[in-house]
VMD Tcl script that draws the C-alpha trace (Angstrom):
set ca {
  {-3.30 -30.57 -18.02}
  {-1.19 -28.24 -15.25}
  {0.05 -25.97 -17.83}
  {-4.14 -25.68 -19.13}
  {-5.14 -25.29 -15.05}
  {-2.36 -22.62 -14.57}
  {-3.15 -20.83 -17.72}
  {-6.50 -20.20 -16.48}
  {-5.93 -19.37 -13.26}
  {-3.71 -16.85 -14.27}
  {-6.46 -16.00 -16.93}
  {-9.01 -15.28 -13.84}
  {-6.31 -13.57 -11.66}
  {-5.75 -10.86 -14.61}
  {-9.77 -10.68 -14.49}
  {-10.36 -10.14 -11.08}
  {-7.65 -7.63 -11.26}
  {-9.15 -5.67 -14.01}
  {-12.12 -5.87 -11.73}
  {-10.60 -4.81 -8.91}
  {-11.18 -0.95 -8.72}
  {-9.04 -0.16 -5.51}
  {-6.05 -2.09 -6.11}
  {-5.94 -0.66 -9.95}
  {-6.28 2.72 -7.94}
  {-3.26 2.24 -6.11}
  {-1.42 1.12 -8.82}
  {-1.80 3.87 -10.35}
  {-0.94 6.13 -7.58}
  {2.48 4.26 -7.50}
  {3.02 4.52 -10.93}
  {2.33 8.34 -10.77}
  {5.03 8.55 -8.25}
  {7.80 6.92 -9.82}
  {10.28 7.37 -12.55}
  {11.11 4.01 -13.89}
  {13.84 3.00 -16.80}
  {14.21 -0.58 -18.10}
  {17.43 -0.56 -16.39}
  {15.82 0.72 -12.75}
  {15.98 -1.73 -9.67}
  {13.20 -1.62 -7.77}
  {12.05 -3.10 -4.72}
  {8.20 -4.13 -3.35}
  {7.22 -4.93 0.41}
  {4.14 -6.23 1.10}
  {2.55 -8.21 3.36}
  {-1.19 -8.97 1.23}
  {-1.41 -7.00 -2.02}
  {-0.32 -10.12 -4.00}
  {-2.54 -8.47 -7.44}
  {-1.05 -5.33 -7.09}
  {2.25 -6.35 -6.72}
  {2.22 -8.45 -9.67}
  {1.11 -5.77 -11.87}
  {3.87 -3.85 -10.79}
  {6.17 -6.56 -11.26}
  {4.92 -6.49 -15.10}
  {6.12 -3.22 -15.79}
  {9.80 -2.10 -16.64}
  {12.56 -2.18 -14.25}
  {14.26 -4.86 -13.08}
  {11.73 -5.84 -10.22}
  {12.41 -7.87 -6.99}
  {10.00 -8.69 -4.04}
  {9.64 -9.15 -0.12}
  {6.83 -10.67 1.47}
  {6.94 -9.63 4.87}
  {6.15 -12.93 7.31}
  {5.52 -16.69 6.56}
  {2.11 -16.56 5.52}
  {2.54 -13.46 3.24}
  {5.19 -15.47 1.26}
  {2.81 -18.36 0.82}
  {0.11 -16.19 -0.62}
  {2.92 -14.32 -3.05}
  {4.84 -17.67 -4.04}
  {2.47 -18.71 -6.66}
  {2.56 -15.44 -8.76}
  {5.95 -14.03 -8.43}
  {7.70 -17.55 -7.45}
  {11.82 -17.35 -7.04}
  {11.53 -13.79 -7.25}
  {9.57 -13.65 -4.00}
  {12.00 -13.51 -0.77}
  {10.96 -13.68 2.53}
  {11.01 -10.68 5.50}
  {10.63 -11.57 9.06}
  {11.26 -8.13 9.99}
  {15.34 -8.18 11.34}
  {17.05 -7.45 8.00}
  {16.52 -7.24 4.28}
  {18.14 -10.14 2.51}
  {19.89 -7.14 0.05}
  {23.39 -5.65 0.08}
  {23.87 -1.90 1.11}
  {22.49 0.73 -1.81}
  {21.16 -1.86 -3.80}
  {17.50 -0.06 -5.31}
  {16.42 2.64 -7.13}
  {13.08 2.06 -5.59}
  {11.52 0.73 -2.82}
  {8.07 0.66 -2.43}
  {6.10 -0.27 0.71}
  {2.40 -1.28 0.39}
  {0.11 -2.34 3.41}
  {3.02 -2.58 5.78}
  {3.55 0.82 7.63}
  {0.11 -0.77 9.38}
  {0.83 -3.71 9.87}
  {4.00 -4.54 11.62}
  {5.21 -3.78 15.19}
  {8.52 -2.11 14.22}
  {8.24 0.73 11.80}
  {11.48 2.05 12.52}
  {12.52 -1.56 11.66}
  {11.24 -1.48 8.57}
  {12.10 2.12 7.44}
  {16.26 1.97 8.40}
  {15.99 -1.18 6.50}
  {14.24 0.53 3.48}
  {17.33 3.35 3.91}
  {20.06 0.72 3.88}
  {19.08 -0.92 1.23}
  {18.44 2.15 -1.46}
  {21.26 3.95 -3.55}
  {21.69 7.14 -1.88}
  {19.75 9.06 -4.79}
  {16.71 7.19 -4.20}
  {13.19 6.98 -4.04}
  {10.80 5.49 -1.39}
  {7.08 5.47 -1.47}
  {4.66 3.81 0.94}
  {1.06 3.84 0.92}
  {-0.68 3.63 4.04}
  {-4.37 4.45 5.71}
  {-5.04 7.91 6.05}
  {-6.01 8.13 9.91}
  {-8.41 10.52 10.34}
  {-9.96 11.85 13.50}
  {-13.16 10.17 12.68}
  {-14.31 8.42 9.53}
  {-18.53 7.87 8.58}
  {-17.19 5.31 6.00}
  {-14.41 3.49 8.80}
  {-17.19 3.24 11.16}
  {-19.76 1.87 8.44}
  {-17.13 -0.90 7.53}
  {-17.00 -1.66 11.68}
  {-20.30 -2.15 11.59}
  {-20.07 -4.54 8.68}
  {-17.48 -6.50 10.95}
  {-14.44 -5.08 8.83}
  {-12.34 -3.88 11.60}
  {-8.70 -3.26 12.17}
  {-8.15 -6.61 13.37}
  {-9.95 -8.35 10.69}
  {-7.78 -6.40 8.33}
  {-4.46 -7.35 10.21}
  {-3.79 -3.54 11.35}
  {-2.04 -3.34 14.08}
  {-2.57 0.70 14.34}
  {-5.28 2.48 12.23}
  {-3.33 3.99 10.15}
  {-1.17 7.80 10.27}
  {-1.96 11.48 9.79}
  {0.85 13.28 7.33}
  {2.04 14.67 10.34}
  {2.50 10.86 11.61}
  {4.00 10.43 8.63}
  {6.82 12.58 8.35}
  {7.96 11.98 11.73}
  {8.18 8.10 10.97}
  {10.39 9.03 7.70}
  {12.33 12.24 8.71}
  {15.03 10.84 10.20}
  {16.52 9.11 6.52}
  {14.05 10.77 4.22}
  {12.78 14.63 2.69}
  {9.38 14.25 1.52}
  {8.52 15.79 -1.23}
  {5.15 14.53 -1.87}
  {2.12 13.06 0.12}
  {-1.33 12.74 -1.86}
  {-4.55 11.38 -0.02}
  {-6.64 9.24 -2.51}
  {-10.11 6.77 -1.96}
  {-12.97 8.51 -1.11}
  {-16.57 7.59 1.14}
  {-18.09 5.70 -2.20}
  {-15.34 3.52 -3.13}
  {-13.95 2.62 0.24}
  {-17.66 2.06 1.59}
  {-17.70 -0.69 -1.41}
  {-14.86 -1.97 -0.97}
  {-15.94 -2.60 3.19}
  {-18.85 -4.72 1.34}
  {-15.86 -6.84 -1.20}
  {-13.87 -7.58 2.11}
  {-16.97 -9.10 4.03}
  {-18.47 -10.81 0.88}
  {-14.92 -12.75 -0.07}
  {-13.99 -13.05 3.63}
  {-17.31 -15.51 3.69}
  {-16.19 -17.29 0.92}
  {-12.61 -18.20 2.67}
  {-11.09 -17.75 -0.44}
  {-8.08 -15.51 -1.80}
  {-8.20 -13.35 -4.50}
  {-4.54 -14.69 -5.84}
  {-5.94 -17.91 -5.99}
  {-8.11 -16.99 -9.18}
  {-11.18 -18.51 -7.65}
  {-14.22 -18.32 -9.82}
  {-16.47 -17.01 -6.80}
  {-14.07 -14.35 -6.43}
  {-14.47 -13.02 -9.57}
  {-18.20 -13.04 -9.77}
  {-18.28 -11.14 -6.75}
  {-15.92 -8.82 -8.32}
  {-17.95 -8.61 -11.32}
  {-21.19 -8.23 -9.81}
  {-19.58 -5.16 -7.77}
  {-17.38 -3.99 -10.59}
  {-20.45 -0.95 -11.68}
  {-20.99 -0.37 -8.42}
  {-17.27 0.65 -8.14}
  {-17.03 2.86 -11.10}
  {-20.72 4.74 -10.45}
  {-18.50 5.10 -6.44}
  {-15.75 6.12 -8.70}
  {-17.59 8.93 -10.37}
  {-19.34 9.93 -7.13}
  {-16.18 10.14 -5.28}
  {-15.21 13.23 -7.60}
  {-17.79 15.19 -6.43}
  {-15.96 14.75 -3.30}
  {-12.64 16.14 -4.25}
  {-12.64 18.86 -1.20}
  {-12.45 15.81 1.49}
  {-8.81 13.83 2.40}
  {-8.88 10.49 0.80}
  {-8.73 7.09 3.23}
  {-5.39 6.52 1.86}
  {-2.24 8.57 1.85}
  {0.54 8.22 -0.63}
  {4.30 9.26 0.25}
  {7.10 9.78 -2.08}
  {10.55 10.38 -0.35}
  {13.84 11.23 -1.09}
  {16.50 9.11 0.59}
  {19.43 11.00 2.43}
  {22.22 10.51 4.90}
  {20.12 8.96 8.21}
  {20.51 11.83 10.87}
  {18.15 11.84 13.39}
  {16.15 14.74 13.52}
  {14.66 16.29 16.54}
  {11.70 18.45 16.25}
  {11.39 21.74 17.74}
  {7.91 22.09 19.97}
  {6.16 25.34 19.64}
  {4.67 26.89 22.71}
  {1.58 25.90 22.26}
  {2.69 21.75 22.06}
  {2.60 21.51 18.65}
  {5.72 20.91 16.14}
  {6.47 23.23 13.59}
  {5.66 20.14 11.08}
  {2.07 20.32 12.17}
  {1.90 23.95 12.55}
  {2.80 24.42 8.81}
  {0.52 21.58 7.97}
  {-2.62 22.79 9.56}
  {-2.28 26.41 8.26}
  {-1.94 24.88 4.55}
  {-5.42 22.96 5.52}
  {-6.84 26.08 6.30}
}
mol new
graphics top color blue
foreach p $ca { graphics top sphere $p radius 0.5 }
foreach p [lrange $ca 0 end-1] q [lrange $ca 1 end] { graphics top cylinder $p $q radius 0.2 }
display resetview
């Protein structure tokens, strides 16, 4: 009778994911960004993308995961189980050059110590590899960020602890260990304004997407056209930044970097940035 009850909540959990427009979005962003061999270690942080992380973990590679906190490794310990090991932020339970990948989802926002987080991410890849975070795209202002405030999906409701970083923000946070040598911005007004609607409908429920409830995924289903006609619309928007921003990064030897300041206060990093905007 356990074995029939897991069965079909893993049965529901592959559902909602299939459902889930954003998180498949990301996914594929990652997947877009990395380079993966059967024999590739690779390495996910997260703190609440449980679904996305165990898509990942269903791909090749030889996969291992951190949840970053107590409750985060609660939510994960049901679908990845003893591969799921637990971050409280001081140091990765890994040796020295241990992954060909690391890839940090919903953290960079999240936690107090970036720097933290990012010298562990170093220490812990070979010194040919690859990181790649995904993290809100912090605009100046936002019509679809202030619609979802409005809606009571906030930065605090979210667990943010800073809205999120401009590229510029970005590449400071990584230069010191890392060259990157790509950043992509991705989720438009449609599908993020939708997906502000998802997060206030399943926060009402008090229920978790990893837990395969059946709510869950008639609320996904119900929203599931909405999505894809947001989908579709959001291409017509292909001249706007995206909500989110992806970064791929090569590792290198950690040398602080300190950056020159133009005249006019801004860094030569930004300068270059905003005249390739223009």
């Amino acid at each position: 009778m356990a074995d029939q009850t897991g069965e079909l909540k893993a049965q529901r959990i592959s559902q909602i994911f299939r459902k889930a427009l954003p998180s498949r979005v990301k996914l594929g962003e990652v997947v877009r960004s990395l380079h993966i061999t059967p024999e590739s270690q690779c390495l996910t942080v997260s703190l609440s993308e449980v679904l996305l992380t165990h898509h990942l973990h269903q791909r090749e590679g030889k996969w291992s995961a951190l949840a970053y906190g107590d409750d985060a490794a609660e939510r994960f310990q049901d679908l990845l189980g003893g591969r799921i090991k637990e971050f409280k932020g001081v140091k990765m339970p890994f040796k020295d050059k241990t992954f060909d990948f690391v890839i940090v989802i919903d953290a960079f926002e999240r936690v107090q110590d970036v720097e933290a987080l990012i010298i562990e991410c170093h220490r812990v890849l070979q010194p040919t590899g690859r990181l790649v975070a995904i993290v809100p795209n912090a605009k100046s202002w936002s019509l679809v960020r202030s619609l979802q405030s409005v809606m009571g999906v906030n930065d605090q409701r979210r667990g943010w602890v800073r809205s999120g970083y401009t590229e510029q923000q970005l590449f400071r946070e990584l230069k010191d260990g890392f060259d990157v040598f790509r950043m992509q911005s991705f989720s438009r007004f449609f599908v993020e304004f939708i997906d502000g609607i998802r997060l206030r409908l399943i926060e009402g429920l008090g229920a978790r997407e990893e837990d395969g409830d059946e709510r869950v995924l008639r609320y996904y289903s119900v929203l599931h056209p909405l999505f894809w006609i947001g989908h579709q619309l959001d291409t017509l928007l292909f001249f706007t930044r995206g909500h989110y921003l992806i970064a791929t990064a090569k590792r290198r030897a950690w040398l602080p970097r300190k950056t020159p300041i133009l005249s006019d206060g801004r860094s030569i990093t930004e300068a270059v940035l905003s005249r390739i905007g223009d």
